[in-house]
Every structure is written in C-alpha cells, then in structure tokens.
N, C-alpha and C positions, 0 to 999 in steps of 0.2 A: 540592497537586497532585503535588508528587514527594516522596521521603521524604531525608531528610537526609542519610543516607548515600549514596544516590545521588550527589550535588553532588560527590562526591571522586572521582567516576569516572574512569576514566582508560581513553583504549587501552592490547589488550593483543592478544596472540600471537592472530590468525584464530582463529575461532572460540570464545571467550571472553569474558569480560564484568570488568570492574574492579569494584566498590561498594567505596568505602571501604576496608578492609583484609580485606575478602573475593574469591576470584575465585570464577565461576562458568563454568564448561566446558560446551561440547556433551554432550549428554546429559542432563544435569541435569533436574531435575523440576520442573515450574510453581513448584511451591510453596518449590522452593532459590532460584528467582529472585527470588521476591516475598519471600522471608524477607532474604536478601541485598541486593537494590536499592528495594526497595519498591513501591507502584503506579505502572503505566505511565500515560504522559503518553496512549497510545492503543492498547486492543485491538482489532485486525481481525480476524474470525473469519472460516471459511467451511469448507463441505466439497465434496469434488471428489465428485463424480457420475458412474459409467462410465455407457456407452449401454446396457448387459445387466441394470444394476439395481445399486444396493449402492452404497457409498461409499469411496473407496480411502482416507482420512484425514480424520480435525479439524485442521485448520489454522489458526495463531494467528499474526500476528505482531504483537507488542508495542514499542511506540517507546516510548523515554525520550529526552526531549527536556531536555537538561542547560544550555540556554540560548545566547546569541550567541559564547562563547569555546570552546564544545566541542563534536566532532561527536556527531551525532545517532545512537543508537543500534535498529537494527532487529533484534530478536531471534527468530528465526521458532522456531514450537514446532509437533509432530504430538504429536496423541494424548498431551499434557501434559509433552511431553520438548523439551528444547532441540536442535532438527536445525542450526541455523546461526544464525549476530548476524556482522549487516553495518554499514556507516557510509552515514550518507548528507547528508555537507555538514553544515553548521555548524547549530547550534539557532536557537531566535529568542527574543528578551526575551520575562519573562511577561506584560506588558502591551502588546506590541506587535497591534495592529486589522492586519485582514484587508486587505490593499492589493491589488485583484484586477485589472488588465486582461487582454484580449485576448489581447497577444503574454505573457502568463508565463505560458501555457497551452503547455508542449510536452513532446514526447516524454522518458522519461526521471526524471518527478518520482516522488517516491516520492507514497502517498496521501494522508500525513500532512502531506507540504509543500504539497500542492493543497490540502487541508483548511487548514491555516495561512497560505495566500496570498490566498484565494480562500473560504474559508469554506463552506457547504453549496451543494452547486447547487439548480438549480430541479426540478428532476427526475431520478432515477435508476431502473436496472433492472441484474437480474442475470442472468445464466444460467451455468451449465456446458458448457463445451467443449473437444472433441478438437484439442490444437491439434499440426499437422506439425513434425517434430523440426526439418526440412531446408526447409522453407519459407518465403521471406520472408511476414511477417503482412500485408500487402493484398493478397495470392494467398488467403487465404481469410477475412478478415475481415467480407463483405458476402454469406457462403454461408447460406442460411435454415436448410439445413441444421446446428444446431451441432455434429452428429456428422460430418459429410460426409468427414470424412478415415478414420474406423475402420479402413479397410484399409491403411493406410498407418503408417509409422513414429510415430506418438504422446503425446503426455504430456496428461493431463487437464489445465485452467485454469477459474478461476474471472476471467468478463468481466463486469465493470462498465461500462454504460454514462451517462456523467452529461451532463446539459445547463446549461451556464450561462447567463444572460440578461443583456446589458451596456446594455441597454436601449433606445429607438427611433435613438439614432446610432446602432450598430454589429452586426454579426453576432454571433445564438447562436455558442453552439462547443458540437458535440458532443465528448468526451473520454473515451473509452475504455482501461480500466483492466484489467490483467489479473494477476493476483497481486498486488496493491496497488500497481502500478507502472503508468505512462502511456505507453501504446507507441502511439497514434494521437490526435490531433486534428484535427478537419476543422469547414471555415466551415459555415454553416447557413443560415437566414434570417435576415433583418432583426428585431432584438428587439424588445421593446415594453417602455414605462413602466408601472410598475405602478397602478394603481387604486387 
C-alpha cells in the first residue's frame, strides 16, 4: 500500500512533504510526488463547477497514511501541481477494522478518517456549490438552490453528502462533507437491519 520510502517520512516546514531523503515543496508535479513518496494510501478527486458553465480546477488530494506513530499526511494538488500538504492527526495500524458508532461521526474529520473509522456509508451523493465567504454553513446548507449565493462574496466547494445506517437501535446520520472535510452531521431516522 505505501512505498518504502514513504515510512521515513518526517514533518517538515508548511507546505512540504519529507520521503526518505527527498523533500517535495508546493508546487511540484503529481509525478515528483509519486516518484518521491510513492502511492497514496487515498486519491480524492473532484472538480469545482462555476453556475455559468466551465470548471475552475482538478482537484486532488492524496493522503499517505504512515501508520499509528505519524501524522497523517494530506497533500492537495490542482491541475497536477502540489497547491498545499497538511496534517491531520495520527495514522492508524495497517490491520486495524473499521470501529464506526454514532458519536465518532462529527464535525471536523478529514474523509480519509471517516473512511478509516467508519468505512463506506450506505449511500452517497455529490453536487457543486457556491459556498459564502462570510457565512456561517447552516445559513445555507439546506438551500435547493446550490448556486443561491452567486451574488455574493464566493468560493466554489465540492458537497458530499453520505448516510450511514447503525441499524434498527439507533439513528441514520446524514454527514456532509465539503472539500474532503466534515463540516455537518445531523440525526435522521431510525435505522434498520439489514436482510
């Protein structure tokens, strides 16, 4: 899953990546990373969609997941170039099963760690949306319209919305995901068992 060199990873100065005894800076090209750290533990792709037509970027971000004693590396790439690598908490052993309730569904997880806690949900959907620079997100989270803000201050996002089932004890959880990150979770109905 990860390539050897990767395991020597180390933090290093914002925006930067360690492998081994190579660095890789902002900027950099898909292919200095992969030649540098090797395959990523998870690609998320997606592209932002304005309301007038056309695509403002490809957007990538790639997690190397270096296991339980090192943070987790999030490296976001546009249009095949390295724009930023963040951290996000500690890795998880490679044999570690998915342990998913209820309450470790909140605001804040990265995708990869929902995906590692919690494993696939039972349902997802995606759209593109205009989301307000200056606006708290349940001020327009529940608008039909995904463009509804246009005339206002801006940034395109890509919204994920998943549903998990915990079965007939306990409530669905809708989880909504925007840039690979969890900024909302709300109760739903009562689950069911599966057949």
């Amino acid at each position: 899953m990860l390539a050897a060199g990767i395991l020597a990873a180390s933090p290093s100065s914002a925006g930067s990546l360690r492998c081994g005894s190579r660095l890789v800076d902002e900027n950099a090209l898909a292919a200095e990373l992969l030649s540098a750290c090797g395959e990523p533990s998870l690609r998320d792709q997606w592209s932002y969609q304005l309301p007038q037509g056309g695509y403002v970027a490809d957007t990538e971000v790639w997690v190397y997941d270096l296991g339980p004693s090192q943070l987790l590396r999030l490296v976001k790439l546009r249009n095949g170039r390295i724009v930023e690598v963040e951290t996000d908490g500690y890795g998880f052993a490679p044999d570690s099963a998915p342990r998913c309730e209820p309450r470790a569904l909140t605001e804040g997880l990265s995708k990869y760690r929902l995906l590692r806690r919690c494993g696939e949900p039972l349902t997802r959907r995606s759209e593109n949306v205009l989301r307000p620079l200056y606006s708290r997100p349940e001020i327009y989270r529940h608008s039909s319209d995904p463009y509804a803000y246009r005339n206002q201050y801006v940034t395109p996002a890509y919204r994920e919305e998943w549903v998990y089932n915990f079965g007939s004890r306990a409530a669905m959880r809708l989880v909504v995901l925007e840039d690979g990150w969890v900024t909302y979770v709300e109760q739903l109905d009562r689950g069911f068992d599966p057949r």
